[in-house]
SEFI-258838 format. One record per residue (C-alpha): x, y, z. Coordinates in pm, 1 decimal. Layout:
<pts>
- x,y,z
- X,Y,Z
...
</pts>
This chain:
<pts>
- x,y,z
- 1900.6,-998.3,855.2
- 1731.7,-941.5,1213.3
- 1441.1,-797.3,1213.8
- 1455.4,-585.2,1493.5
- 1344.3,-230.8,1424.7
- 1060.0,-38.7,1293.0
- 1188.1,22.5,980.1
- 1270.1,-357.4,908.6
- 946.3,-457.1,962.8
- 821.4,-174.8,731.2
- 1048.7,-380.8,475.5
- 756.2,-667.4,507.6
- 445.3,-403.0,533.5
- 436.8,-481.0,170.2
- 312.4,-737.6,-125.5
- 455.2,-693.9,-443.6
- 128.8,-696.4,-711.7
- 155.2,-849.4,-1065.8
- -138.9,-812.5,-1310.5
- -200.6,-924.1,-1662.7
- -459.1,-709.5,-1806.7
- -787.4,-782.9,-2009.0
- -532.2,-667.8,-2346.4
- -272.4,-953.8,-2254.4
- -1.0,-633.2,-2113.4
- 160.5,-686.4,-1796.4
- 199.0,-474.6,-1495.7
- 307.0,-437.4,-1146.9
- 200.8,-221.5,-795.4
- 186.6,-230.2,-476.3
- -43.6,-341.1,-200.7
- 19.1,-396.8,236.3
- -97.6,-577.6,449.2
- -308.4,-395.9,758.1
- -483.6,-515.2,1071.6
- -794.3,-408.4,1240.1
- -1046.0,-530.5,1479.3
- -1102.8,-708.3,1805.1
- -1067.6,-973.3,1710.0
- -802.9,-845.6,1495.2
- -866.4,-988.9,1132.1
- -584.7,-901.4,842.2
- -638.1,-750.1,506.0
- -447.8,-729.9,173.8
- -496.5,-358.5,90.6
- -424.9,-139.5,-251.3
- -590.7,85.1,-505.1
- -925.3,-2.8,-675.0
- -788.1,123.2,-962.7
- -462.3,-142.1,-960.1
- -698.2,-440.1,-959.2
- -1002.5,-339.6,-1209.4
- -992.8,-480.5,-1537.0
- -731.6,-712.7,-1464.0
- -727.0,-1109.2,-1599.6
- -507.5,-1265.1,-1353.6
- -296.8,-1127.0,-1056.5
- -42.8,-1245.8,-899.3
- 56.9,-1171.5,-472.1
- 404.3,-1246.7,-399.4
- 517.5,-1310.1,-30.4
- 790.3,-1408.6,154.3
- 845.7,-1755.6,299.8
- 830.9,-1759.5,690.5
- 975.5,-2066.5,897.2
- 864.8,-2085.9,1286.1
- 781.7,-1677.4,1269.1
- 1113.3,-1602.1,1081.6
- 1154.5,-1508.1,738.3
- 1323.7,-1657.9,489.6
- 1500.2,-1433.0,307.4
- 1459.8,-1456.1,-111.4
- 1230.8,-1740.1,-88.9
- 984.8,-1634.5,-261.4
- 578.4,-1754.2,-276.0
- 332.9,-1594.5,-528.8
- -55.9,-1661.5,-469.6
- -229.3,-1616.1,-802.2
- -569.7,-1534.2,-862.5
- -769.4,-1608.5,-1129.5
- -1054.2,-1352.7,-1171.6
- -857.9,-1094.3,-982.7
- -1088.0,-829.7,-1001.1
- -1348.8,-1009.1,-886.4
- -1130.3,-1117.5,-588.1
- -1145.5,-732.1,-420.3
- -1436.5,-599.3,-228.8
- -1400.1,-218.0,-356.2
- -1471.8,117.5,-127.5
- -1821.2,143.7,-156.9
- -1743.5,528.6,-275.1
- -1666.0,477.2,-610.7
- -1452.7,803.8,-566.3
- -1205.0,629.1,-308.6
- -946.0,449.7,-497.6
- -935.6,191.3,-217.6
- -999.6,-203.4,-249.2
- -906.8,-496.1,-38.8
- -927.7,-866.8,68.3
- -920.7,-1072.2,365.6
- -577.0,-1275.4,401.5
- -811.3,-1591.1,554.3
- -836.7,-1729.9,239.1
- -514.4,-1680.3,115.0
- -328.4,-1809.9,425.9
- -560.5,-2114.9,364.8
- -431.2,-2136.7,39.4
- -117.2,-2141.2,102.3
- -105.8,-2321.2,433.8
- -302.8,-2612.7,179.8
- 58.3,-2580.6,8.0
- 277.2,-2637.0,366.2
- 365.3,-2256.6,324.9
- 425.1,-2004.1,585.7
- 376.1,-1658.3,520.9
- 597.0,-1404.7,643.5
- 465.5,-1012.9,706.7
- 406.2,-761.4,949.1
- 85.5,-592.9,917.1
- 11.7,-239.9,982.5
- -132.5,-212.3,1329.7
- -487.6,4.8,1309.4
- -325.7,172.3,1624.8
- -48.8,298.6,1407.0
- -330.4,586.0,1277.3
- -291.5,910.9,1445.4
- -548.3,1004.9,1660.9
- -713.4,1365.8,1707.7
- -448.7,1494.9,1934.2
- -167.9,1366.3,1697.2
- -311.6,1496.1,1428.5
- -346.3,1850.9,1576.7
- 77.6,1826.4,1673.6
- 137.7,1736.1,1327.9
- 341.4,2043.8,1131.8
- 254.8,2169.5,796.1
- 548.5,2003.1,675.5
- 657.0,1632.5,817.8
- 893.8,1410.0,662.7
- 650.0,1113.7,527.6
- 846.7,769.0,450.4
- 657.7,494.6,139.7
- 765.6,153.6,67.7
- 651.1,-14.4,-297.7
- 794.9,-61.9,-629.8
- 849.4,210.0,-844.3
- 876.5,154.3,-1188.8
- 857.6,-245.6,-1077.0
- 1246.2,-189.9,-952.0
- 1261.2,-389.1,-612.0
- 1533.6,-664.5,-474.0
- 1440.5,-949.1,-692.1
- 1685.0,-1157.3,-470.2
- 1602.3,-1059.0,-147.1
- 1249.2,-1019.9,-265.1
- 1304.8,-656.3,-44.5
- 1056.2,-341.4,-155.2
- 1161.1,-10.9,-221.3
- 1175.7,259.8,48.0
- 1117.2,635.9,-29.2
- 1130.9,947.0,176.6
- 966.0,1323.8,99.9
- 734.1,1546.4,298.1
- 431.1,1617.1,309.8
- 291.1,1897.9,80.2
- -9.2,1994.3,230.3
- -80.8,1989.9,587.7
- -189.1,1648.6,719.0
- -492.5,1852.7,974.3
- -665.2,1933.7,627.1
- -838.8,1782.8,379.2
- -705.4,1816.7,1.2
- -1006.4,1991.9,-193.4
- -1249.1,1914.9,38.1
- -1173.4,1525.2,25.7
- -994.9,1324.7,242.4
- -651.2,1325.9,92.1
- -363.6,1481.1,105.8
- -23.2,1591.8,-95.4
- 327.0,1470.0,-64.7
- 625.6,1627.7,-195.3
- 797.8,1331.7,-304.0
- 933.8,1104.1,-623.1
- 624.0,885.8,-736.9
- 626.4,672.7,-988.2
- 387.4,406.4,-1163.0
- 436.4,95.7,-975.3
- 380.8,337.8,-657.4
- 40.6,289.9,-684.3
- -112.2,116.0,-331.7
- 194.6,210.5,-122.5
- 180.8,287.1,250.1
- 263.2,629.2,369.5
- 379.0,684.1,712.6
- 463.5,999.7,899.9
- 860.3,949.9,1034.4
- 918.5,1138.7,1314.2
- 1309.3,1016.4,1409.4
- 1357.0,1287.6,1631.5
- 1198.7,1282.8,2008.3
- 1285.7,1506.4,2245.8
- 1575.2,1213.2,2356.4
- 1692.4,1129.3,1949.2
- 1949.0,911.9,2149.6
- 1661.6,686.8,2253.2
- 1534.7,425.1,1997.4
- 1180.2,411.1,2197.2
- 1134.0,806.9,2108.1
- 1071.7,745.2,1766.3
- 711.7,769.8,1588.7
- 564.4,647.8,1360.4
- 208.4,707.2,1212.8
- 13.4,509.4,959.3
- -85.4,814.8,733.6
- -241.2,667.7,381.7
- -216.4,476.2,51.3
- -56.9,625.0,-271.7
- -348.6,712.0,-487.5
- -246.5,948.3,-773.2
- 31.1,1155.0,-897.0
- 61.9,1497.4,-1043.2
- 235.0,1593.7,-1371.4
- 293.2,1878.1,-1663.4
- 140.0,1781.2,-2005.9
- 181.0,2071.9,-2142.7
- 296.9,2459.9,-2078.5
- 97.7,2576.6,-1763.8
- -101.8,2252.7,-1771.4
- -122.6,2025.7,-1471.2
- -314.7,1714.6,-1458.2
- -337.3,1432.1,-1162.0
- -380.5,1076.4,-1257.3
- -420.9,795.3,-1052.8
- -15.1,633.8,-1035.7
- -91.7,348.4,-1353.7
- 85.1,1.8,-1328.0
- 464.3,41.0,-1458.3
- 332.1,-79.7,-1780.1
- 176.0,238.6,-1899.4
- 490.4,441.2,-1979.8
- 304.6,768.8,-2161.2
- 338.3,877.1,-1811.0
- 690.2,865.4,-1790.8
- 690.6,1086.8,-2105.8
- 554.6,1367.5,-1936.2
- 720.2,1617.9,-1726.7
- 669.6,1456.9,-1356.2
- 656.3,1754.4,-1099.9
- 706.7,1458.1,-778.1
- 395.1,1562.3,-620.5
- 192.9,1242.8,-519.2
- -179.5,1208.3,-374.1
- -223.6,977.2,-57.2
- -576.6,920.6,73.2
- -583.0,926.0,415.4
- -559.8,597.6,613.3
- -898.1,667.5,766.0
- -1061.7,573.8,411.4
- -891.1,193.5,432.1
- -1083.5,131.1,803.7
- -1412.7,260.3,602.7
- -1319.0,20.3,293.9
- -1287.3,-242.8,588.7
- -1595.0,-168.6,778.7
- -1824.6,-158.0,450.5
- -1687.8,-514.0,393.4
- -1786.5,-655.6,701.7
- -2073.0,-510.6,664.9
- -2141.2,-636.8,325.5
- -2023.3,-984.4,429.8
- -1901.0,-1112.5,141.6
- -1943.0,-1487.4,24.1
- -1674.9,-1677.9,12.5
- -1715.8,-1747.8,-343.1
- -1614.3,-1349.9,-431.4
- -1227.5,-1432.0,-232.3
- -1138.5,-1747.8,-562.1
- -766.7,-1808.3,-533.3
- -592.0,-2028.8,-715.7
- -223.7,-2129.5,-624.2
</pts>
């Protein structure tokens, strides 16, 4: 396959995340990989709440030859001490955590690997005058693993269309989020939400399409009982009491704005390089 679109390279946006909890139960998400800076410097981005409490983690990549990827060959970084491995939003209320990719393309350049991925560009954010041209309701696209299903062969994520269910200009209660109308699912959680905007005033032309960096899927909404609606941040696809209950396929997403604070408070902070331990 040639990667020669937009939405191809959305197709390596994402790293597929396997946990083993503190219990010995397994579990999978979904993290991406995002770029900010001058100079630009790459992070490995997902929810705080995806990477807590967890044993051992595994990040599975894609094998890259001379800037190419090679398709199905598959390379999985594991970390020991995973939790301790993420620098968390300093707001304990943002479900956001992340970690440099310097030490984990050193690990697995020490292994005469090549990663393949193409991180999401800071640019891609919409700016103030975007934001005020966004509609009340755009058609949002999110790549990740719902449920854990994704192309095991082609090592190829899942991609997932909806709209947005609150307008983008606002904040959702007051906090920086907003709703999508869309199918969520655990294994969701940490996916990258973009608004897809096929249509330009030319929809012939390729070069009129748009496409936005919006947020990370954070929680999901469901019915536990008659007139009862809860929100719970999307669990690992091995909790499945929340596939027992009525799903309503209304997700959160905090906005995108939230992963350049997670990133600036960890510059700040500086981390040593003891708190980035990965083991291949």
């Amino acid at each position: 396959m040639e990667i020669n679109s937009i939405t191809k390279k959305l197709l390596f946006n994402t790293v597929r995340v396997d946990t083993e909890l503190m219990d010995g139960s397994q579990g999978s998400g979904t993290a991406f990989i995002f770029s900010w800076g001058k100079p630009a410097q790459t992070f490995v981005v997902t929810n705080r709440h995806l990477v807590e409490n967890v044993r051992r983690g595994g990040l599975v990549f894609t094998h890259g030859k001379k800037g190419q990827p090679l398709i199905g060959q598959r390379f999985q970084l594991n970390i020991e001490d995973f939790s301790h491995a993420w620098f968390m939003h300093p707001d304990p209320e943002v479900d956001i955590a992340v970690v440099s990719m310097r030490p984990l393309e050193q690990a697995a350049r020490g292994q005469r690997v090549e990663l393949y991925y193409h991180a999401i560009d800071a640019q891609m954010l919409p700016d103030a005058s975007a934001l005020r041209a966004f509609d009340a309701l755009e058609e949002v696209l999110f790549i990740g693993y719902p449920s854990g299903v994704w192309d095991q062969v082609n090592l190829m994520p899942i991609m997932r269309r909806g709209t947005t269910a609150t307008p983008m200009a606002l904040d959702f209660e007051g906090r920086q989020e907003f709703l999508i109308d869309a199918a969520v699912y655990p294994g969701s959680s940490g996916s990258p939400v973009f608004i897809y905007q096929p249509q330009g005033l030319r929809p012939s032309l390729p070069g009129d399409r748009k496409l936005f960096f919006a947020g990370v899927v954070a929680e999901v909404f469901y019915r536990e009982e008659a007139n009862q609606l809860v929100s719970t941040p999307v669990p690992a696809n091995n909790q499945p009491w929340v596939m027992g209950s009525e799903m309503i396929d209304l997700g959160l997403v905090i906005k995108a704005a939230a992963v350049i604070s997670a990133i600036e408070a960890y510059l700040w902070h500086a981390p040593s390089p003891s708190t980035n331990r990965t083991s291949i």
